[in-house]
N, C-alpha and C positions, 0 to 999 in steps of 0.2 A: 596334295595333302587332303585329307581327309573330313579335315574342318573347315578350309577354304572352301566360297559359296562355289557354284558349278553356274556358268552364265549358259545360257541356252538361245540360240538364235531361231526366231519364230519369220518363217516365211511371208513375205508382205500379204500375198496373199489369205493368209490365216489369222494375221494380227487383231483385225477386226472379229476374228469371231473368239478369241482366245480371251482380248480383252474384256468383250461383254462378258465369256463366261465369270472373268475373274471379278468384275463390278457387279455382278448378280449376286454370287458367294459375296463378296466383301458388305453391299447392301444387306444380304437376309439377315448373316450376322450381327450387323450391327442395331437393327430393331430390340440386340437383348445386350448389349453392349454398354456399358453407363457412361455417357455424356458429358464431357464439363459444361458445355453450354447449357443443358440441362440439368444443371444444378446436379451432376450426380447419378440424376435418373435414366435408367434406359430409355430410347423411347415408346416402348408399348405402356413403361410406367408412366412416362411423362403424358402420354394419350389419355390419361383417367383422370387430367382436370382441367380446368378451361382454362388455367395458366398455363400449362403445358402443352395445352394443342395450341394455344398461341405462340410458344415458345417453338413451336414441331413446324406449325405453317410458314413462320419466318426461314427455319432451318434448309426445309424443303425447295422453297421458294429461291434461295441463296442458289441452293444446289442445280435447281432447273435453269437458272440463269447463268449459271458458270457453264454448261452443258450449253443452252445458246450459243454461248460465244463458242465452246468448241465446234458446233456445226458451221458457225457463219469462216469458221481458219479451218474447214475441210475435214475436221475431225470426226470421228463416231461419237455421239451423243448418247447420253444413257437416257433411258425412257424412265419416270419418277411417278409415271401416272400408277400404278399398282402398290407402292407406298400407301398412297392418300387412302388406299381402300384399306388397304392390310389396315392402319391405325384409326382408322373409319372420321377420316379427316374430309370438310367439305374446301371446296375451293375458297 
């Protein structure tokens, strides 16, 4: 049928590159994306006060840590460093 999803089987070998592309796309989008954690706010709005880059470095920080653990269980890890620049966030 036509409206049933189409499942697609991705070769082991390509997963890892398939993935990143899809966590790139799903990351750039979501910089304009509104938040709940972010009261709301996207985060390049949340980036324009100092509640909200504190509210962005927690977020981040969450994120890069859940990524740890995917590398230490073998997984591909997403790289978060290009974030901090795009919202001109310091460490």
């Amino acid at each position: 049928r036509a409206d049933e999803p189409t499942s697609v089987r991705v070769p082991s070998e390509a997963e890892p590159q398939v993935l990143g592309e899809h966590l790139e796309r799903h990351y750039r989008d979501w910089l304009d994306i509104p938040v709940p954690a972010l009261g709301g706010r996207t985060p390049r709005a949340a980036a324009r006060s100092k509640a909200g880059r504190e509210q962005l470095k927690t977020l981040l920080k969450d994120f890069e840590n859940s990524e740890g653990r995917a590398t230490l269980e073998g997984r591909v890890a997403y790289d978060f460093s290009w974030m901090w620049d795009e919202l001109g966030l310091e460490r």
